[in-house]
N, C-alpha and C positions, 0 to 999 in steps of 0.2 A: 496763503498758498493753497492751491486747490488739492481734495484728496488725487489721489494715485488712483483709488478705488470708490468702487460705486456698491453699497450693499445691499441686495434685496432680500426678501423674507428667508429664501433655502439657498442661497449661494452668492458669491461677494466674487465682483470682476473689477479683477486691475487693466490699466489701461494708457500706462504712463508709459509703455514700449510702441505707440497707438498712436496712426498719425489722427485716426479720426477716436473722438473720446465718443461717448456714455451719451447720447441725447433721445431724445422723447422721438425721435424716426423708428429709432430701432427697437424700442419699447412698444411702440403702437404695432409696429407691424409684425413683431412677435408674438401678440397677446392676438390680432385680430387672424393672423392666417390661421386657414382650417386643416387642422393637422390630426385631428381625431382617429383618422382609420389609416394614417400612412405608414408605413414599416421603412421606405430609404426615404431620408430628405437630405438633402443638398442645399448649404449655406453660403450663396455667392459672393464672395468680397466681407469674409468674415471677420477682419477687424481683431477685435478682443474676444471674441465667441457669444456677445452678447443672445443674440437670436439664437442660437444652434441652444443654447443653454438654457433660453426659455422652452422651446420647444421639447425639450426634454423632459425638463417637468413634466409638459403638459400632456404630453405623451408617453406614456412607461412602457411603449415596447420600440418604438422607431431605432433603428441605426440612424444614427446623424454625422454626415461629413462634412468640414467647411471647407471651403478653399481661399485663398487670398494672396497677392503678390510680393506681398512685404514680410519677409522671414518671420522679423521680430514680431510682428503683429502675431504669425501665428506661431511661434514658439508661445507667445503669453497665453496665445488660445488655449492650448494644449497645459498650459498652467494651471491656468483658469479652470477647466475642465478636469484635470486632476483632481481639483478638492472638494467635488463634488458626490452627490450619491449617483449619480451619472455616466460615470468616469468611464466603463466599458462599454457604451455606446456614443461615445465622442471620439472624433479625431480629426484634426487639423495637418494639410497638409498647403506647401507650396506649392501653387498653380495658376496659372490662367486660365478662364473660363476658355477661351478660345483656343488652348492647346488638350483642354483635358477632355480624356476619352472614357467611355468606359463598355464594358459587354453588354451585349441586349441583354442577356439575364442579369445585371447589374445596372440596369436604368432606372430612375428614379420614380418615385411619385410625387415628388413636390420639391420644386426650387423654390426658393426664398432669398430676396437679394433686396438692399438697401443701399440702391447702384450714387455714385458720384457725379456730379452735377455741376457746370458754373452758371452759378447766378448771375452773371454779367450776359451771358449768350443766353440767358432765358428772358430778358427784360428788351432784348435788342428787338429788331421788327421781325415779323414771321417771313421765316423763307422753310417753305416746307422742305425743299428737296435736301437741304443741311440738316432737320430738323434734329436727324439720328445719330449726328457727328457733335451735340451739343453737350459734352460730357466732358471731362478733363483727362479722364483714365480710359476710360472703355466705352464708348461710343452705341451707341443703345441699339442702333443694328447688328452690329457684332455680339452683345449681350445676348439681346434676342436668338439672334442667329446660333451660338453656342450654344445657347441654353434649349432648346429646339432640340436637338440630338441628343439630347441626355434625357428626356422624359421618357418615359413609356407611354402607349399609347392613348391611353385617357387619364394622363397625366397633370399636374397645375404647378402655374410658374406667381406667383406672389411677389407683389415688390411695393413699394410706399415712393412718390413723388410730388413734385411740386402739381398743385391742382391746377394751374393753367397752363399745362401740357399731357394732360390727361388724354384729350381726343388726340394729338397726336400718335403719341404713344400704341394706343388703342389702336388705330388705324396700321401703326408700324408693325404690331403684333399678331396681327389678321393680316398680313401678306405674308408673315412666314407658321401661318396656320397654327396659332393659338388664338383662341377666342373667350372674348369677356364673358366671365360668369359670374363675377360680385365686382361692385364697387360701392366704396364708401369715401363721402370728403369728412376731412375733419377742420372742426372750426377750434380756433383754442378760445375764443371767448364769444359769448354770448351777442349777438348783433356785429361781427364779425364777419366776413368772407372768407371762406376755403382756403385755407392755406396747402394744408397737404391731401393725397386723395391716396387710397389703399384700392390697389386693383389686382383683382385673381384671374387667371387666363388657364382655359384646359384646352391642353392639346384635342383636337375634336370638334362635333358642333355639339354647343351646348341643347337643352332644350329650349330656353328660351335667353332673350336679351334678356337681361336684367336690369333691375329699376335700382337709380340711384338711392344711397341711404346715406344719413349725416351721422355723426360723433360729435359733439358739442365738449370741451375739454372744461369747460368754467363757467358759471353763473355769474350773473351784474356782479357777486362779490366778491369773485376772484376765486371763490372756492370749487372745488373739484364738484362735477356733477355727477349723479348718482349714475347713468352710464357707462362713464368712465371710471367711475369707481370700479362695479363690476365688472367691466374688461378687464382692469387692472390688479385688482386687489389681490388673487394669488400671489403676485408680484411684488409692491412696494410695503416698505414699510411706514406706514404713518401715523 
């Protein structure tokens, strides 16, 4: 029987209230967003409060909110967060990305989401004009689209997705004026193709496009590479 909980070095997330558990999406993309100089971040479809609780760490002065549709999801958030050194800069609340508001002086510097997806409409043929309806929950226009109004003005939206919807994506988020400023594919083994890609958008024009960069998760022997070691290692215990 699988644990209930997942422990990492400074805090242990339960998950068993949790339609989605503990997986290496939301570990990557909480280790790789750049969260360094933000004071509000916003954690889209926060699950078990996985990312909002990295980010924490990693950041010792951010207010961080998550938002998420499923009560129990975030009651456990709000659990989770509790037993941390964290605890008065967390809070989970029930919302839709697409109903929640907030005041201009209460707009964000960085969303962060590790949006829902079906793999069966990602493998089907490309039809671009559905491209943004290919989600199960929330529809990656509407995502975008909420998430749009909640930035501040040179603000950054962060999310991790399947890499062969990457240039979509991209495209979708440059019609509602966020534009690419880092991406990275990750490969999880060596000689490998791209499985996932981590893309940051700031509301703005960036200075420049920016050139892709790889994350390799494993050498020929299966073992962690040094890499992703150091992205990681605040984080897991090994």
């Amino acid at each position: 029987m699988a644990n209930s909980y997942f422990e990492f070095k400074k805090f242990k997330i339960f998950h068993d209230k949790c339609g989605m558990k503990i997986g290496t999406d939301g570990v990557l993309l909480g280790a790789w967003a750049d969260v360094e100089h933000d004071r509000r971040i916003l954690d889209i479809g926060s699950g078990s409060g996985l990312i909002a609780l990295m980010v924490a760490q990693r950041n010792e002065q951010a207010m961080i909110s998550g938002i998420d549709i499923d009560p129990d999801a975030v009651e456990q958030a709000n659990e989770n967060a509790s037993m941390t050194l964290w605890s008065d800069r967390l809070h989970f609340i029930c919302q839709d990305v697409r109903q929640f508001k907030c005041e201009k002086n209460d707009m964000f510097d960085h969303l962060i989401c590790n949006p829902p997806f079906y793999q069966d409409a990602l493998s089907s043929p490309d039809k671009k004009r559905n491209f943004a309806r290919n989600t199960s929950v929330l529809p990656f226009d509407e995502l975008i689209q909420g998430s749009t109004g909640l930035l501040r003005a040179d603000g950054r939206f962060s999310v991790v997705l399947p890499a062969e919807i990457a240039d979509e994506f991209i495209q979708l988020c440059w019609e509602y004026g966020l534009n690419l400023s880092r991406k990275t594919y990750v490969i999880t083994k060596v000689g490998k193709s791209a499985k996932r890609v981590l893309l940051e958008f700031i509301k703005g024009r960036p200075d420049h496009y920016p050139a892709a960069t790889y994350l390799t998760m494993k050498n020929e022997l299966g073992e962690s590479t040094e890499e992703y070691r150091r992205l990681t290692d605040i984080f897991y215990i090994r």
